[in-house]
C-alpha positions in Angstrom: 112.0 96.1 76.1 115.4 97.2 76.8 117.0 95.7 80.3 119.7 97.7 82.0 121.7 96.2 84.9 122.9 99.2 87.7 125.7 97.9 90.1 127.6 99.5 92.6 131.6 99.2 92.1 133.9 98.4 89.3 134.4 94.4 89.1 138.2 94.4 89.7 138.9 90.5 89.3 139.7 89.5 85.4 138.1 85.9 85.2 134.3 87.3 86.7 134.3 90.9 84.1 135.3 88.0 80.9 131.9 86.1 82.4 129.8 89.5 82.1 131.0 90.5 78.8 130.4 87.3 77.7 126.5 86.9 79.1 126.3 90.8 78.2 127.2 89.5 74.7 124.7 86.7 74.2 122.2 88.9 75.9 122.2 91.4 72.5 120.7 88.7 70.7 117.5 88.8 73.0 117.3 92.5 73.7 118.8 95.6 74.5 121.0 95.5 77.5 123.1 97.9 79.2 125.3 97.6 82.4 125.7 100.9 84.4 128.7 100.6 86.9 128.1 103.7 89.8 131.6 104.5 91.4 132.1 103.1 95.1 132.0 106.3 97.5 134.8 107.4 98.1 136.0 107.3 101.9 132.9 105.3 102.6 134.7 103.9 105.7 134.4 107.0 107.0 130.6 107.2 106.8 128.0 105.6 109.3 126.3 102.6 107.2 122.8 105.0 106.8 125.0 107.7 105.1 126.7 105.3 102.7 123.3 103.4 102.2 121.8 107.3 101.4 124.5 108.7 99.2 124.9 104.9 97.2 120.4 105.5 96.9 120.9 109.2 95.5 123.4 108.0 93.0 121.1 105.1 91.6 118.2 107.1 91.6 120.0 109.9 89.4 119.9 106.4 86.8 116.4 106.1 87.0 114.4 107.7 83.8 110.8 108.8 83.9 108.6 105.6 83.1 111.8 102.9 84.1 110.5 99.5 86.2 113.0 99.5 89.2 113.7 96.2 90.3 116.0 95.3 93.3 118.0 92.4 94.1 117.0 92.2 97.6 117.4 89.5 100.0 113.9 89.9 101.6 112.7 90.0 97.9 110.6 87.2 96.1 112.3 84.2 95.2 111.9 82.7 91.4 112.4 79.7 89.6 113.9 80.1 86.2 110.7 79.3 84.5 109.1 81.3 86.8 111.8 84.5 86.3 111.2 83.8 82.6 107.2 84.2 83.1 108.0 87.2 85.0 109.8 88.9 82.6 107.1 88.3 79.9 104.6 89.6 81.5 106.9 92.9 82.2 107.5 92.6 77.8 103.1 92.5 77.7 102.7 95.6 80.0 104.8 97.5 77.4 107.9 98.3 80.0 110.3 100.2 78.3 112.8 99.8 80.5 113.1 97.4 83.1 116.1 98.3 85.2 117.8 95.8 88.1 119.7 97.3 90.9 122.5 95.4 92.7 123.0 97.6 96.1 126.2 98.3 98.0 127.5 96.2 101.2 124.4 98.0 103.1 121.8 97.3 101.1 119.6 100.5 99.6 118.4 103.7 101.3 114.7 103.9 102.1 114.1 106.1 98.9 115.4 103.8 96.7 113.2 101.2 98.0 110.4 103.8 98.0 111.0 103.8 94.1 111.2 100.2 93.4 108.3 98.8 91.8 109.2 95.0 93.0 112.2 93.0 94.8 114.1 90.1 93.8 116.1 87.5 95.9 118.5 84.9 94.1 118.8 83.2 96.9 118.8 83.3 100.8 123.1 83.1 100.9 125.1 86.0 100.8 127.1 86.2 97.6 130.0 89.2 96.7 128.5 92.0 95.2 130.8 91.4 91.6 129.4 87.4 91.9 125.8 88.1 91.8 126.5 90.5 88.9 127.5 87.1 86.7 124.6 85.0 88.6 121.8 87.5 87.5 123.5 88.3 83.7 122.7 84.3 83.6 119.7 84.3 84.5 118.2 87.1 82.1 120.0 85.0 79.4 118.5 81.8 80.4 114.7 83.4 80.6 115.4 84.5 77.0 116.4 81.3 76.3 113.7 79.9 77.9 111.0 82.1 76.3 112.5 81.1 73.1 112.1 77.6 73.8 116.1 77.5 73.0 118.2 73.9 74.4 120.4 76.6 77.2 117.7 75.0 80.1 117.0 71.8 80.8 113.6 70.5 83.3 
């Protein structure tokens, strides 16, 4: 199964892009991974919330491939353990996904045909985190369900 990672914005600050290219890394022992960055909008102050929301949702869905599992990180989505995530992602590896594909949205969230696309949501957690934070904090996660999967030392119960 390959597992791609779309995110809206370039992460600007040094210390959190060495933290993805160093999950990113340890993720190619596990499986194919890919992180997509999407450009911000340009003069998005300018547009109402539901515009930026809209344009942000055509641009992620011009990412989606014929047969992809879209998965959002949502707020309102369902909240894992690790074990659990690790389950989760097994039994996505059984039902032959290709490619399961996680969204991280813009400030706004994601337009209603992006959610109409999604085949299941994910919360981390019920607090607010920047947009380039929850990029590292999900990169982890996928590397610790690996690990866990593999019955590797990275998680301790």
């Amino acid at each position: 199964m390959n597992l791609k990672l779309l995110v809206i914005g370039k992460t600007d600050n040094p210390c959190l892009q060495a933290l993805i290219e160093e999950y990113s890394k340890r993720l190619g022992f596990y499986t194919r991974f890919e992180m997509e960055i999407i450009p911000d909008i340009k003069n998005a102050n300018k547009l109402s919330e539901t515009q930026q929301k809209e344009k942000e949702g055509a641009l992620l869905l011009g990412k989606i491939s014929t047969g992809d599992c879209l998965i959002l990180l949502d707020e309102n989505g369902n909240s894992y353990s690790s074990i659990e995530f690790s389950g989760y992602l097994q039994k996505k590896m059984n039902a032959g996904v290709k490619t399961l594909v996680f969204v991280v949205g813009g400030p706004y969230g994601f337009s209603e045909a992006v959610y109409k696309k999604a085949e299941g949501k994910i919360s981390l957690s019920k607090m607010t985190f920047s947009h380039q934070m929850i990029r590292i904090f999900v990169l982890e996660q996928f590397y610790r369900a690996f690990t866990i999967l593999r019955n590797e030392p990275y998680h301790h119960q």
